[in-house]
C-alpha positions in Angstrom: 2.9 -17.2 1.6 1.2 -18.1 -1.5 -2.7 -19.3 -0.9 -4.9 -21.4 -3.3 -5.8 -19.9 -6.4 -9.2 -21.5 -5.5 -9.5 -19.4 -2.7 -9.9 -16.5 -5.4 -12.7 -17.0 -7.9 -15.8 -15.0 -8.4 -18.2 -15.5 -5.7 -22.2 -16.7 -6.2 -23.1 -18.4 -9.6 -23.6 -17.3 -13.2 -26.5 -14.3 -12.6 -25.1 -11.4 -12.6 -28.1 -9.5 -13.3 -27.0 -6.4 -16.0 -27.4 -3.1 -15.5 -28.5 -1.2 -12.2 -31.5 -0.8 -10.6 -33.3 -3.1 -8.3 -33.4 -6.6 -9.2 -29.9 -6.3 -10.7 -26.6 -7.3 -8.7 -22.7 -6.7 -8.9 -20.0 -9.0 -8.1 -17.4 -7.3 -5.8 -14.2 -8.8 -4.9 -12.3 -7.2 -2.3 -8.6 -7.8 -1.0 -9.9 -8.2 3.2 -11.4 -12.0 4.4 -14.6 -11.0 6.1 -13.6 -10.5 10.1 -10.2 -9.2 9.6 -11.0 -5.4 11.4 -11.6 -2.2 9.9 -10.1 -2.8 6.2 -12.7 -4.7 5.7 -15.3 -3.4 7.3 -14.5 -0.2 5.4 -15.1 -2.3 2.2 -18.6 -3.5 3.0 -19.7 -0.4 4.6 -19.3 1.0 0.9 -21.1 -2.1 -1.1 -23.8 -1.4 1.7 -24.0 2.3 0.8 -24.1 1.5 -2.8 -27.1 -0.7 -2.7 -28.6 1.4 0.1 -28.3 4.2 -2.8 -29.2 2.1 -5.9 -31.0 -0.8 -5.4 -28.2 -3.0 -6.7 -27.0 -6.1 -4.5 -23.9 -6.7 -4.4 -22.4 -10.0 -4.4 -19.1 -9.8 -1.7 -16.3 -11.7 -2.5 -14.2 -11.2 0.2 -10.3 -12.9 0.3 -7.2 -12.2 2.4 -5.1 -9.5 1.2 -1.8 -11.7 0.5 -4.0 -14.2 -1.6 -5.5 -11.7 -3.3 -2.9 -10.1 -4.3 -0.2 -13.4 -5.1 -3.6 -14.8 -7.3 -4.5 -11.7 -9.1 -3.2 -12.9 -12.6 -5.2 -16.3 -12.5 -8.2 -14.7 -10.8 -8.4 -12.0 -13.9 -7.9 -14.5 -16.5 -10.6 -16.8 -15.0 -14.6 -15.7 -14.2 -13.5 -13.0 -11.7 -16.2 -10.4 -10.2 -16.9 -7.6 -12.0 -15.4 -4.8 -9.7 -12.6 -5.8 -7.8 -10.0 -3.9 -5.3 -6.7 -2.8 -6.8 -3.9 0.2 -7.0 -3.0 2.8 -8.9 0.3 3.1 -10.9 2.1 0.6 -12.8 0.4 -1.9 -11.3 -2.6 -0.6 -12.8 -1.5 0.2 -16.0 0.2 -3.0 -16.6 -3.5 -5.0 -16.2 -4.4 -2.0 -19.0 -1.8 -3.4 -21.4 -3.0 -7.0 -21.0 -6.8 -6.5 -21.4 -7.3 -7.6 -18.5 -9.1 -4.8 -16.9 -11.5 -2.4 -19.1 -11.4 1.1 -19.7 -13.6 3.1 -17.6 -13.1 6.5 -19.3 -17.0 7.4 -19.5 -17.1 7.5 -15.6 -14.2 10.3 -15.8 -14.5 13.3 -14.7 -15.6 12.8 -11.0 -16.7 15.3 -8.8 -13.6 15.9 -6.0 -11.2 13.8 -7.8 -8.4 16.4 -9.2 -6.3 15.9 -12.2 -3.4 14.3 -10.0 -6.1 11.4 -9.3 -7.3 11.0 -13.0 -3.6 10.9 -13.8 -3.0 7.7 -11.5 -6.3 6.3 -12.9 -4.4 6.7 -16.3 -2.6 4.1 -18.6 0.1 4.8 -21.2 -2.6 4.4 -23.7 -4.2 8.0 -22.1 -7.3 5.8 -20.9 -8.7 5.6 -17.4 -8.9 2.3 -15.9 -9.1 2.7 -12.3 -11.4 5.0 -10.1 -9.3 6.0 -6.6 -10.6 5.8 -2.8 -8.2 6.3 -0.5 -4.4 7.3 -0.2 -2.4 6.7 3.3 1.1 7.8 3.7 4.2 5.5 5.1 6.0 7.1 8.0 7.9 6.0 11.1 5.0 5.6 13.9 5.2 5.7 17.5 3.2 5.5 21.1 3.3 9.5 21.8 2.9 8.1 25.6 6.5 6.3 25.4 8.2 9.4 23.7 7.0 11.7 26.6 8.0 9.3 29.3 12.0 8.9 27.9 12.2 12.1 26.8 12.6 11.0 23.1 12.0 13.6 20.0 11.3 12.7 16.7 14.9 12.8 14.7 15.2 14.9 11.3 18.2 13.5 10.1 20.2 10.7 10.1 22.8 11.9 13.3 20.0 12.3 15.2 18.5 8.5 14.6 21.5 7.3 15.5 21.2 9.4 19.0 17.4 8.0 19.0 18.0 4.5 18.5 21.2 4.2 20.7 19.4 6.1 23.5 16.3 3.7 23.0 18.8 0.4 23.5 20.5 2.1 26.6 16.6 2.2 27.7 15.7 -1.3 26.9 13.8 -0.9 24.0 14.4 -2.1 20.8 14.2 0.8 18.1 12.4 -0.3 15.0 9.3 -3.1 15.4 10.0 -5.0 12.0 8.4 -7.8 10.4 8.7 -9.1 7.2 6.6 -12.6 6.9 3.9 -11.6 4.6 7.2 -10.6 2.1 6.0 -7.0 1.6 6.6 -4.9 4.1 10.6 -5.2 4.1 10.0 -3.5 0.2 8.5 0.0 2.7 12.2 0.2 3.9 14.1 -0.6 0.7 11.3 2.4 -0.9 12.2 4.9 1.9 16.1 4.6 2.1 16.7 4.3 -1.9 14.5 8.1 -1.8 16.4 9.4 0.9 19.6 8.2 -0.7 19.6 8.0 -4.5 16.6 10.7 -4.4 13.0 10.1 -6.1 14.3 10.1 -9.8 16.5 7.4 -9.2 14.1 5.2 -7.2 11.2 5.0 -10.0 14.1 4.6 -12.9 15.2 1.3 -11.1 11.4 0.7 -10.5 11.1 0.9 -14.6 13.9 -1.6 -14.6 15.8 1.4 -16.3 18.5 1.4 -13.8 20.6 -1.5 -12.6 20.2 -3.3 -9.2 24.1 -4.2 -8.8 24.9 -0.4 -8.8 26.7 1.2 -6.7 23.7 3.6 -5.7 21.8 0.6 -4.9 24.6 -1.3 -3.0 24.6 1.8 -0.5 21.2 1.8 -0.2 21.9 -1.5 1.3 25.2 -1.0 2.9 23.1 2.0 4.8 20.0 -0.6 5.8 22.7 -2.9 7.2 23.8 -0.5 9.3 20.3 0.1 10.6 19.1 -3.7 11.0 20.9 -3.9 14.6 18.5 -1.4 15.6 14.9 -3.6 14.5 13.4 -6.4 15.9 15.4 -9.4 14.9 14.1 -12.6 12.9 11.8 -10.0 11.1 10.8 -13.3 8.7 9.0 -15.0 11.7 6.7 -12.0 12.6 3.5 -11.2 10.9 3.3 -6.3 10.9 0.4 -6.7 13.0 2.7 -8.6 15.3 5.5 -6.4 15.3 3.0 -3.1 16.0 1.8 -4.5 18.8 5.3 -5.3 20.1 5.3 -1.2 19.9 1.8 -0.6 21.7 3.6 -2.7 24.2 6.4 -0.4 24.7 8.5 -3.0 24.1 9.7 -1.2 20.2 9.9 2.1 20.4 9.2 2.9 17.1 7.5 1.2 13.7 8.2 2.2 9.9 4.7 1.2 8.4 1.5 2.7 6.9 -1.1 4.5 8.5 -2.5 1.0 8.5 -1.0 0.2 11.5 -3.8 1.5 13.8 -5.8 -1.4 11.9 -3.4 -3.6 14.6 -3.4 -1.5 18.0 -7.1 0.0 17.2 -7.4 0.8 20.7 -4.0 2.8 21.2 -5.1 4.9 18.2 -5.3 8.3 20.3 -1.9 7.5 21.9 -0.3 7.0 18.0 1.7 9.6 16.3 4.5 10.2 13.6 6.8 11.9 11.6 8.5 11.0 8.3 11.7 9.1 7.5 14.5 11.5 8.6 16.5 12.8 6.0 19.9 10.6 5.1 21.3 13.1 2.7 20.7 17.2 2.6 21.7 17.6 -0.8 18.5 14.5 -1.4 16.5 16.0 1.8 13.3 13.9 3.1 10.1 15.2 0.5 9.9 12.0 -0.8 7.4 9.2 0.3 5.3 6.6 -0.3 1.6 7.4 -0.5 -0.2 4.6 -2.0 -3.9 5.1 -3.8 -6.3 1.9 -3.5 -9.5 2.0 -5.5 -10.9 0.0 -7.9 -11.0 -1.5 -11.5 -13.7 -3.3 -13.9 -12.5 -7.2 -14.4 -12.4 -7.3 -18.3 -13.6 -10.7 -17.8 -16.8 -9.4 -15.9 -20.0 -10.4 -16.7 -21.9 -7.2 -15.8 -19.8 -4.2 -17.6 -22.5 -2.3 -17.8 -23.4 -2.4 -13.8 -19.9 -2.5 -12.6 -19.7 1.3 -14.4 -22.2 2.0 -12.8 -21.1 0.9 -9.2 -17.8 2.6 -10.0 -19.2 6.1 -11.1 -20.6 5.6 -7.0 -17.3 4.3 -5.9 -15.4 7.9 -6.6 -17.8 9.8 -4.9 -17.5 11.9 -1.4 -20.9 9.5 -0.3 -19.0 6.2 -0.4 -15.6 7.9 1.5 -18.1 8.8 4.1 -19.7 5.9 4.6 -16.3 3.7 4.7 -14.9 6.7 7.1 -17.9 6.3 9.7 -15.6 4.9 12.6 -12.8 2.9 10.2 -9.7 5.1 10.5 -7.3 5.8 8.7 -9.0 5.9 5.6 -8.2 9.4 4.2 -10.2 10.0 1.3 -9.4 11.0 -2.6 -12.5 12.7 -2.8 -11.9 16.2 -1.7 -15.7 16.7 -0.9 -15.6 13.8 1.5 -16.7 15.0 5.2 -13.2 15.4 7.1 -14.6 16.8 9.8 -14.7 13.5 11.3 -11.0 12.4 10.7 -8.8 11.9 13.5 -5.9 13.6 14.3 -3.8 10.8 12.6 -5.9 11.4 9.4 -5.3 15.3 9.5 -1.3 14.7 9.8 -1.3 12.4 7.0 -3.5 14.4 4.9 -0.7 17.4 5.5 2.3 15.1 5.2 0.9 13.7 1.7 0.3 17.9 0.7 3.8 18.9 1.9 5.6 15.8 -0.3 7.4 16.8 -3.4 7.6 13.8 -4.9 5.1 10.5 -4.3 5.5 6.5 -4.8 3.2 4.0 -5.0 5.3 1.4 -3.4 7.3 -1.1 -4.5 5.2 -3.8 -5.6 3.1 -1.3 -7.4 6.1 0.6 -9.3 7.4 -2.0 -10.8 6.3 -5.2 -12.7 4.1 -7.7 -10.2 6.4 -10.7 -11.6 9.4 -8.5 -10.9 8.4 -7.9 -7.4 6.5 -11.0 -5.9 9.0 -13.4 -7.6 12.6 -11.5 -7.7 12.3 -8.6 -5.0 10.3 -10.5 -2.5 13.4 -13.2 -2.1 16.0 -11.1 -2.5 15.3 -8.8 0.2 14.3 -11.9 2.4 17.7 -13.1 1.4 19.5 -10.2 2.4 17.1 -10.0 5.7 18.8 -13.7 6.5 22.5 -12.9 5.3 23.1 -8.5 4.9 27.0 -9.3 4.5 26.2 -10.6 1.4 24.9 -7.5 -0.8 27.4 -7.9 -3.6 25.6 -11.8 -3.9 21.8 -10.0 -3.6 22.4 -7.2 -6.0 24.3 -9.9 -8.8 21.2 -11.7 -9.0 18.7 -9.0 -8.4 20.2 -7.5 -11.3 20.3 -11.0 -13.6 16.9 -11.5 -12.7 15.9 -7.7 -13.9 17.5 -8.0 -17.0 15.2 -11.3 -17.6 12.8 -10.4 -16.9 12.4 -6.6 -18.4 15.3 -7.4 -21.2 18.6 -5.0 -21.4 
């Protein structure tokens, strides 16, 4: 669903007003349009809070995540804002390596951010280049209201999923809500099984493009998803994930493999919303593995205003702008560890434990592996296997051609 690369330019005109102070302004470009429910309005709660606390305006430049993201390259290489909303991981590190973002090492170290954070905010050249925010594990959610009424317990391996899912059927309810028309999503299941299957090491080798795609580790991992897709929602490329979680708040799926964003969709249900991690496929692999994704933020290269955007991120890594985008916007779960968690829901307590528990953490896909790899190889060819899963020897053939393409050998 590619927008306009118009759609994503620097917002305002050519005054970008250097330094900090009063008088001064940042540009801020953020991944929510302005409207869309409590991702944004986590985002502009914090610019609020910064000028609140500086004096600076800042400019918002506010665009819808998929156009955001699919425009990124073109928006960096043009007059993009000076701060802008990103990820941590290769994602990140791979903007390092082009100049595209700059090195905000001076605003390192930051109170409550621990050495696993600065490590994220890392590049292979040892330089920090992103400052984090948030983190929000992907796990199997469900409407603790439905579970009670069947009967149903949350599975821990794979024998008792299958006893879940066919008991769910016999009740008239379709197992897994699943959409996949925005493209990324799908990538959450593909993540999950290859952990629970080929365990963690293996997953971010083939991230690296270290491993090869027409394996046979990676043909069970889709062998095993085909045997799961008669369980999900079917014609998953027709339905938007905020679709397919309210088809859960409905009752009419009992159960949705997502991220902790999905109370963004069925706000209202919140209180009624639980879950537990993917069950474990394999107990010599086990079920420590997850993905837990950091968003935060980077300095545009291209920038006008270096000096002020380092100085909005040095406020951007602090405990006071996790509390003021927490005030009512769940389920933002904070980096810093002096933000004020006495106000997180019970959903945000879980994931905080889930995330602590995990042995090993992902990004997620599309930010463990090259963007070009993932938005123009990965995308397709798990769309393609969405639309025909006989056909995994013809996916992994030219997921692997395309790999060796695009990251050589």
């Amino acid at each position: 669903m590619l927008g306009a690369p118009a759609l994503l330019t620097a917002c305002g005109g050519d005054d970008s007003g250097g330094g900090s102070g009063a008088g001064s302004s940042v540009k801020f470009g953020i991944n929510e349009a302005k409207g869309s429910g409590p991702a944004y309005d986590r985002l502009a709660a914090v610019a609020a809070a910064y000028t609140a606390s500086s004096g600076t305006k800042v400019a918002l430049n506010a665009v819808d995540h998929n156009t955001f993201q699919e425009n990124i390259n073109t928006y960096l290489q043009g007059s993009p804002d000076d701060v802008f909303t990103w990820f941590a991981g290769f994602r990140m590190n791979q903007f390092a390596e082009s100049g595209l973002i700059s090195d905000v090492s001076d605003v390192w170290p930051i109170d409550g951010l621990g050495d696993s954070f600065k490590q994220a905010s890392t590049a292979t050249d040892g330089k920090q280049y992103f400052v984090p925010a948030s983190y929000y594990p992907w796990a199997v959610f469900y409407l603790k209201s439905t579970f009670e009424k069947r009967g149903y317990e949350p599975p821990t391996t794979l024998a008792e999923l299958t006893t879940l899912m066919t008991k769910m059927q016999k009740d008239g309810i379709t197992p897994f809500a699943f959409a996949d028309k925005d493209g990324w999503p799908a990538m959450g299941t593909f993540d999950i099984l290859n952990m629970r299957i080929n365990g963690f090491d293996f997953h971010m080798s083939l991230m690296a493009g270290e491993s090869d795609w027409d394996s046979a580790e990676v043909k069970q991992v889709f062998d095993t998803w085909r045997g799961l897709l008669p369980y999900h929602q079917a014609d998953p490329l027709g339905r938007t994930w905020q679709e397919a979680a309210t088809s859960m708040g409905k009752g009419e799926c009992g159960m949705y493999f997502l991220g902790t964003f999905v109370v963004d969709a069925i706000a209202d249900q919140e209180d009624d919303l639980d879950f537990f991690t993917f069950p474990e496929l394999d107990s010599s692999i086990g079920a420590t593995a997850l993905d837990a994704p950091i968003d935060g933020f980077c300095v545009a290269a291209a920038g006008r205003n270096q000096s002020g955007a380092k100085e909005m991120m040095k406020f951007l890594g602090t405990a006071q702008a996790a509390d003021a985008a927490n005030k009512g916007n769940t389920p933002f779960i904070a980096a810093n560890s002096g933000a004020d968690t006495s106000v997180y829901s019970a959903l945000q307590q879980k994931s905080v434990e889930v995330v602590n528990q995990a042995t090993d953490i992902a990004q997620f896909l599309d930010r463990d592996t090259r963007s070009d790899f993932a938005s123009t190889v990965v995308i397709p060819s798990l769309q393609q296997f969405l639309k025909s899963p006989d056909d995994i020897d013809g996916v992994t053939k030219s997921l692997q051609e395309q790999k060796v393409s695009i990251f050589g050998g």
